[in-house]
DODREN-207621 format. One record per residue (C-alpha): residue number from 1; residue in three letters; chain; x, z, y. Coordinates in steps of 0.02 Angstrom, whole numbers, plus 50000, padded with zeros to 5 digits. Example, Ala and Ser with C-alpha at 12.3 -4.5 7.8 and 13.67 -1.06 7.14 Angstrom:
2
 num residuo cadena     X     Z     Y
   1     Ala      A 50615 50390 49775
   2     Ser      A 50684 50357 49947
This chain:
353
 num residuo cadena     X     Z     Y
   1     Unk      A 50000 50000 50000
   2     Unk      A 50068 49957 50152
   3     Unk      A 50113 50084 50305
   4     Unk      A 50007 50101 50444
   5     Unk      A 50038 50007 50603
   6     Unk      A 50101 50085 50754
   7     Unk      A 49988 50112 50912
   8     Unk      A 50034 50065 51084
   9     Unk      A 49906 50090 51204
  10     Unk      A 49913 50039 51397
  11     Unk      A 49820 50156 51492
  12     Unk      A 49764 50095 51642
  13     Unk      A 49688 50226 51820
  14     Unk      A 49571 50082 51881
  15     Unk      A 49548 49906 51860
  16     Unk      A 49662 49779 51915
  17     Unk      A 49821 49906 51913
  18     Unk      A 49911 49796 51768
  19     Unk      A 49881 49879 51608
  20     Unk      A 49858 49694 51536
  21     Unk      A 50001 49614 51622
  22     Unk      A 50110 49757 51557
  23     Unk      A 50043 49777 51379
  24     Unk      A 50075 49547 51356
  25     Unk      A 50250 49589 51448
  26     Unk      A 50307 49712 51287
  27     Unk      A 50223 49573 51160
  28     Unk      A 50336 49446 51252
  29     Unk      A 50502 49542 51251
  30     Unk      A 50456 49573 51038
  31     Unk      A 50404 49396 51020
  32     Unk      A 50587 49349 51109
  33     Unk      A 50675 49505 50987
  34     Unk      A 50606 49377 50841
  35     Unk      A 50449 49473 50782
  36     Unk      A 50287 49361 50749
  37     Unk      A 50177 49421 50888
  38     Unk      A 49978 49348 50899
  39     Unk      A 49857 49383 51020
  40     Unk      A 49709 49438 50968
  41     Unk      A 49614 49443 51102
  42     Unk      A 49627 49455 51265
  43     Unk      A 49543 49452 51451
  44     Unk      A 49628 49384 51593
  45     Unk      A 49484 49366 51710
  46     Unk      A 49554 49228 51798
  47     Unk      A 49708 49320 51876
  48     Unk      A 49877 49189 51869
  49     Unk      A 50003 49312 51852
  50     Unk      A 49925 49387 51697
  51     Unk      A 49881 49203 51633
  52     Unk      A 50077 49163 51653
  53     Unk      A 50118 49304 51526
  54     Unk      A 50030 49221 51383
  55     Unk      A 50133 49066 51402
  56     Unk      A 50225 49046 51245
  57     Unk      A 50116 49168 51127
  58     Unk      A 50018 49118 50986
  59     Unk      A 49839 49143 51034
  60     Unk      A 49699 49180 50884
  61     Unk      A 49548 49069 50926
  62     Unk      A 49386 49193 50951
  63     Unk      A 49246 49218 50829
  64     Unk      A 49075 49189 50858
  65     Unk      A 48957 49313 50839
  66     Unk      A 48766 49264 50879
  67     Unk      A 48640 49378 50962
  68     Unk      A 48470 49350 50991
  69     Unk      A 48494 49154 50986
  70     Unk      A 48649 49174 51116
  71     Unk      A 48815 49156 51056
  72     Unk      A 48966 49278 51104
  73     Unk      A 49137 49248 51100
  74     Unk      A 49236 49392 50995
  75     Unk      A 49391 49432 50916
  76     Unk      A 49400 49345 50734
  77     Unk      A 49461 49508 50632
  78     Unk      A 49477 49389 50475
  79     Unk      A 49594 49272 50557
  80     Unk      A 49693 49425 50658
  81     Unk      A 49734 49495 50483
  82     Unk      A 49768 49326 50398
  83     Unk      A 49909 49298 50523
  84     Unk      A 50029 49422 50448
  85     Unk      A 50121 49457 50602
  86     Unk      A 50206 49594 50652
  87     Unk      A 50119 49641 50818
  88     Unk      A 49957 49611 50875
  89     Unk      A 49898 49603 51062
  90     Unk      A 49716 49658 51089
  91     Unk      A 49625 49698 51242
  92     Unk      A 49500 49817 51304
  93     Unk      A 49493 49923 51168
  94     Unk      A 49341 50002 51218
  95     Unk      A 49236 49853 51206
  96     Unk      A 49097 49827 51089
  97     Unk      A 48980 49707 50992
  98     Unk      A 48831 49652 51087
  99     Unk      A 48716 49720 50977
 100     Unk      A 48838 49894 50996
 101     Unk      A 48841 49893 50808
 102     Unk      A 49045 49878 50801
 103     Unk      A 49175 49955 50933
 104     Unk      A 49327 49862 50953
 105     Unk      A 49450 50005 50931
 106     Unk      A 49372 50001 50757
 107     Unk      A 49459 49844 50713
 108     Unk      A 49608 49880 50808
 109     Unk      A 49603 50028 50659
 110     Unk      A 49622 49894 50521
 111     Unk      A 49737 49810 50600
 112     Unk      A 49853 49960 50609
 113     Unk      A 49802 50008 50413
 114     Unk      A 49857 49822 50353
 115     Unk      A 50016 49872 50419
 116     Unk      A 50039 49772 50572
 117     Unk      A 50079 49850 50751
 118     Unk      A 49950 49837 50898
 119     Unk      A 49988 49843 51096
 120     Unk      A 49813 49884 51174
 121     Unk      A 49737 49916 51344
 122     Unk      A 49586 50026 51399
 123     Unk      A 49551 50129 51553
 124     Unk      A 49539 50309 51581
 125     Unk      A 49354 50308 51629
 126     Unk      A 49337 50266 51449
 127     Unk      A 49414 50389 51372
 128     Unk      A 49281 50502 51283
 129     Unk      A 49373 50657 51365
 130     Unk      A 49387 50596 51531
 131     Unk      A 49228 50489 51556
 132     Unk      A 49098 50602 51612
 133     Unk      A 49257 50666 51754
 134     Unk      A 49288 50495 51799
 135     Unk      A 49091 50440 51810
 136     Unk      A 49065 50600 51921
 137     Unk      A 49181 50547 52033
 138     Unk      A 49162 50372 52052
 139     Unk      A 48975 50366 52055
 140     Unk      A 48983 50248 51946
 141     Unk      A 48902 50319 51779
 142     Unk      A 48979 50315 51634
 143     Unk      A 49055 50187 51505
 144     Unk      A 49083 50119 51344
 145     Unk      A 49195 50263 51267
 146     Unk      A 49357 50275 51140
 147     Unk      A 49388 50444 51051
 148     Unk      A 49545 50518 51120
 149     Unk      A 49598 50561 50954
 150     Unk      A 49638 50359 50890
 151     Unk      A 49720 50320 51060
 152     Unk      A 49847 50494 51049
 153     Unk      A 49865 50453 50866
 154     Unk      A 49987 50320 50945
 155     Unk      A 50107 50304 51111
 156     Unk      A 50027 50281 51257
 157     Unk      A 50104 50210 51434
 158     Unk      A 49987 50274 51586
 159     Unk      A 49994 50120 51714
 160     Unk      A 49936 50164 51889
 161     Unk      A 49964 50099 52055
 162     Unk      A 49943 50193 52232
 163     Unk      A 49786 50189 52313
 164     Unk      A 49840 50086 52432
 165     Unk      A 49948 49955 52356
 166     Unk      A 49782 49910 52231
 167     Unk      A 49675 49888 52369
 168     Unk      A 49821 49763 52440
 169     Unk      A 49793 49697 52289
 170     Unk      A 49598 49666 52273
 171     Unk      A 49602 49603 52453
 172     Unk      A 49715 49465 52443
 173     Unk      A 49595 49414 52272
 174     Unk      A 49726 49459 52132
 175     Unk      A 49609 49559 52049
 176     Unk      A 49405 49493 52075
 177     Unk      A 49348 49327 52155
 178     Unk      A 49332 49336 52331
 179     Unk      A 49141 49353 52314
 180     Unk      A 49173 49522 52242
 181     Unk      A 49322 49606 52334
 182     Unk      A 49195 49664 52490
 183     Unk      A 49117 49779 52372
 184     Unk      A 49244 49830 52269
 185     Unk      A 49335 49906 52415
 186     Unk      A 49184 49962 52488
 187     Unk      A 49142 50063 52315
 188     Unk      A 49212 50097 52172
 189     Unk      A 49403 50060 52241
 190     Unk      A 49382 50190 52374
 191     Unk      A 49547 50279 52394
 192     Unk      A 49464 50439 52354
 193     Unk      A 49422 50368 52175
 194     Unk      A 49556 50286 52168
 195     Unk      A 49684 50446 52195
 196     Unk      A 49545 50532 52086
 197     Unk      A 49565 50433 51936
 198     Unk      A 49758 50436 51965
 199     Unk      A 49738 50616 51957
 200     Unk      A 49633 50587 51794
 201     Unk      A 49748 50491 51683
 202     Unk      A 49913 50598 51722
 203     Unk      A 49826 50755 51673
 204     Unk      A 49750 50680 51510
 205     Unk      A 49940 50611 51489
 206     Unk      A 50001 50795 51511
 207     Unk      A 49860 50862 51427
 208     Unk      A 49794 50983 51548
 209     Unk      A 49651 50883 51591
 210     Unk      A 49523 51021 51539
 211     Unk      A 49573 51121 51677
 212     Unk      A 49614 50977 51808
 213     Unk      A 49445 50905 51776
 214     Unk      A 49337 51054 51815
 215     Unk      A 49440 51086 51975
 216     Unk      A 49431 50891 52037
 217     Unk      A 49232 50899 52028
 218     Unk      A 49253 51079 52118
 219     Unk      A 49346 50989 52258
 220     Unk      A 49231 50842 52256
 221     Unk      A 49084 50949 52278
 222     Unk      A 49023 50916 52116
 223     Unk      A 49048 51068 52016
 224     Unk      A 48919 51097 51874
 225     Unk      A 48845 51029 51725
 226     Unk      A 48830 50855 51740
 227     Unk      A 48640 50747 51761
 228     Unk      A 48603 50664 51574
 229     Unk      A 48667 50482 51595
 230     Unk      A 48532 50346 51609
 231     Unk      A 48494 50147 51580
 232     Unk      A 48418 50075 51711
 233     Unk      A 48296 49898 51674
 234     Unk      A 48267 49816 51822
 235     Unk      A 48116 49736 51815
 236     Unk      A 48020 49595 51918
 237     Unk      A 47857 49477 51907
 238     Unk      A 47983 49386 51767
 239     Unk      A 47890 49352 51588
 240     Unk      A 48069 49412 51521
 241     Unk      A 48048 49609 51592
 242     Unk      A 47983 49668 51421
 243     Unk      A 48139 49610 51327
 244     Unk      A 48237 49695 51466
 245     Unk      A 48154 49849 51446
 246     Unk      A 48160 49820 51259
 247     Unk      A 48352 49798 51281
 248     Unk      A 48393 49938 51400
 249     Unk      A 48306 50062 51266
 250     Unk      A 48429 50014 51133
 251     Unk      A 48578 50020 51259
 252     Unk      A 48506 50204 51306
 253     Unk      A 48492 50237 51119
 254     Unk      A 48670 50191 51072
 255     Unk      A 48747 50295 51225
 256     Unk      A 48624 50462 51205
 257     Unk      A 48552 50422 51379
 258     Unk      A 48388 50417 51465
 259     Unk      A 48297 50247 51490
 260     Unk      A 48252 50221 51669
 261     Unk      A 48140 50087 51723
 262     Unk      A 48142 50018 51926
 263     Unk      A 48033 49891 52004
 264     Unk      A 48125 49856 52175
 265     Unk      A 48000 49771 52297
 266     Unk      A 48049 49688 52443
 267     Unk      A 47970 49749 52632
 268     Unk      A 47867 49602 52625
 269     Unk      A 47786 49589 52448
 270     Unk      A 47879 49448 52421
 271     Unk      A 47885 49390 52203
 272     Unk      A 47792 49535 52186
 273     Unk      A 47711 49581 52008
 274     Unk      A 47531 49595 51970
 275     Unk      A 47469 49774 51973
 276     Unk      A 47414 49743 51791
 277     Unk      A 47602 49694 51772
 278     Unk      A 47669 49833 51854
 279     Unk      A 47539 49957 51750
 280     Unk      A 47620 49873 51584
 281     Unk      A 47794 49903 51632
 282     Unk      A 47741 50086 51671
 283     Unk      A 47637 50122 51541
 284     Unk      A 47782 50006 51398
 285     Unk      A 47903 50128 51474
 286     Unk      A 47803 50298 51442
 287     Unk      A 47764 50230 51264
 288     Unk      A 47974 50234 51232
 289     Unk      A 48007 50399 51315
 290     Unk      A 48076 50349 51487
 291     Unk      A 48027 50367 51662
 292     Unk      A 47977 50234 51785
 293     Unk      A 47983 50216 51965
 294     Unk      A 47963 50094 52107
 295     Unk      A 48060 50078 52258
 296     Unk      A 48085 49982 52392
 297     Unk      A 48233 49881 52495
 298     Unk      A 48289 49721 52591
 299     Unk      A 48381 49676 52439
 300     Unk      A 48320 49713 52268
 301     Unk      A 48480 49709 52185
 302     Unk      A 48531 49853 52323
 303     Unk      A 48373 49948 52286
 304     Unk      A 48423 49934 52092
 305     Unk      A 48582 50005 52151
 306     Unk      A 48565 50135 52243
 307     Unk      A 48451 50221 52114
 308     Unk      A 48593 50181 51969
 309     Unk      A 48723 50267 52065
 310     Unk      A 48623 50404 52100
 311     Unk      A 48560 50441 51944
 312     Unk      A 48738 50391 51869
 313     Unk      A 48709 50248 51755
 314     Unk      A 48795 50215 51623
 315     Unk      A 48704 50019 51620
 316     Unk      A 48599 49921 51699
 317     Unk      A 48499 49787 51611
 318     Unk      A 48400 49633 51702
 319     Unk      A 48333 49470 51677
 320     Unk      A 48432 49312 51701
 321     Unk      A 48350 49181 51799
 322     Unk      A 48364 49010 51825
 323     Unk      A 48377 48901 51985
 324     Unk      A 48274 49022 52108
 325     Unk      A 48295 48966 52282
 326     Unk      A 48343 49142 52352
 327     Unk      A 48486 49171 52204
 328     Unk      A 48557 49013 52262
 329     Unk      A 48578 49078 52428
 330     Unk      A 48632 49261 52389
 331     Unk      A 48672 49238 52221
 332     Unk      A 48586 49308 52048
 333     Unk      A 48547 49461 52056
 334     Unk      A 48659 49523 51907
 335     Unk      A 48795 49414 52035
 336     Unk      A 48744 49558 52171
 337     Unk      A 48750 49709 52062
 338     Unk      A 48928 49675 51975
 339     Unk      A 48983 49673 52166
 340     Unk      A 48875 49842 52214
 341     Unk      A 48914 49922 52043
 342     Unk      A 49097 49849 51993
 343     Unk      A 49121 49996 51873
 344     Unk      A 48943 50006 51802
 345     Unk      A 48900 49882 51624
 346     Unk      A 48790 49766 51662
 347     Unk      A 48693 49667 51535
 348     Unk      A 48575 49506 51582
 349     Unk      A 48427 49481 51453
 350     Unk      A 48427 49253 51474
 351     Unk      A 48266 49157 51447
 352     Unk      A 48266 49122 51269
 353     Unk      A 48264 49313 51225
């Protein structure tokens, strides 16, 4: 039987500091020391200096994995372990299946029992430890979680970057799209959360972060047990908000939360549902155990939120829809909310669901 794999794992303070860039710069200098290196997966979101650092390494092509007649892109575990190389690269270890049936850091597990070493990346808001400290702080809610146990059962290299010098970096569009950097500086990359989450990941590094934690929130104001998470369904006039609602109750299910239904109406009634609509959605949500609530803004996807942050949400499901005039202008609203909620998952229920 063949000895277990060892774990590196990149630990990135926020997105964007270079946990990826740093974890393909180790496979590179292996791959150059002569060992078969493979990528296993991987997510460059569009940024050229970490798409340089895959030049040269063999890339696994994705599976496929199909969910509810879409189909997702995901790393092909068969193929990874048919390669037979000596390190593996694989990102975001705290992703998961759509269906949330499967976490990644699961497979990076089999991996490492077939023998072969694994560089991985994940950030400390998803640490199971440090989660509820880092969604506290950040408003954000929380996240899709790894057990601190598999990630200290390995090395781990803490990658951070001063407040400052990151939001240098998301301004000058190294890090989102320029139609996201305005609010991603103007939320979650505040340099109070930023210098917060720095904070974080050394103590869970030194292991003191049970009593750095505790005082943080203390200093933050925000001493206490913390609200029960929730997933929010947005819901509008759209034929599609019972699938959403449908959808946001598994997600809520999977993650222990509450399910939290909000019909944002605009000022001027515009799109607005039926009251027999609105009396569905209200009464569909009461039927699964959640609450529902209306409110109102200029914006709906502001409306939508305001109410996640508050209630600290650790999703936010809506409806995907096609060609509207006023999502052409502004953009979809899922567009709006990954801007308003950069740290928040956000899941879009499409037509054919």
């Amino acid at each position: 039987m063949a000895s277990s794999g060892q774990l590196t794992t990149y630990l990135g303070t926020a997105p964007g500091v270079g946990k990826t860039y740093a974890m393909l710069n180790e496979g590179r200098r292996r791959a150059a020391g002569g060992d078969h290196v493979i990528v296993g997966w991987v997510e460059h979101h569009d940024r050229p200096e970490t798409i340089a650092q895959l030049e040269g390494l063999e890339m696994i092509s994705p599976g496929h994995v199909d969910y509810r007649g879409h189909d997702f892109e995901e790393m092909d575990l068969p193929a990874v372990l048919d390669a037979g190389a000596d390190l593996v690269i694989v990102d975001e270890l705290a992703h998961s299946l759509p269906d949330g049936s499967r976490k990644r850091w699961l497979d990076v597990a089999d991996v490492l029992s077939s023998g072969t070493d694994v560089l991985t990346s994940v950030n400390v808001a998803n640490l199971l430890s440090a989660r509820d400290y880092a969604a506290r702080v950040t408003g954000a809610g929380p996240v899709e979680s790894v057990p601190d146990e598999f990630v200290r059962s390995g090395d781990v290299v803490l990658v951070d970057l001063p407040a400052d010098a990151l939001r240098r970096r998301i301004a000058a569009g190294l890090v989102y799209s320029a139609d996201r950097v305005g609010g991603a500086l103007a939320e979650y990359f505040r340099v109070p959360n930023l210098e917060a989450l720095s904070e974080l990941g050394q103590a869970w590094v030194a292991g003191t972060l049970d009593e750095v934690g505790p005082d943080l929130l203390a200093r933050r104001g925000l001493a206490g047990e913390p609200p029960r998470s929730v997933v929010v369904a947005g819901v509008s006039g759209s034929r599609w908000s019972d699938a959403v609602i449908r959808r946001a109750m598994e997600l809520a299910c999977l993650d222990d939360a509450d399910l939290l239904v909000v019909h944002a109406k605009t000022a001027d009634g515009a799109s607005r549902p039926s009251q027999e609509a609105l009396d569905h959605y209200r009464d569909m949500t009461e039927q699964l155990g959640g609450s529902y609530t209306e409110v109102e803004g200029e914006l709906p996807a502001r409306a939508i939120a305001d109410v996640a942050r508050a209630r600290g949400a650790s999703a936010v499901v809506v409806a995907r829809h096609r060609s509207r005039l006023s999502e052409l202008a502004r953009g979809s609203v899922a567009s709006q909310l990954r801007r308003l909620l950069p740290g928040t998952t956000l899941e879009e229920v499409h037509e054919a669901n």
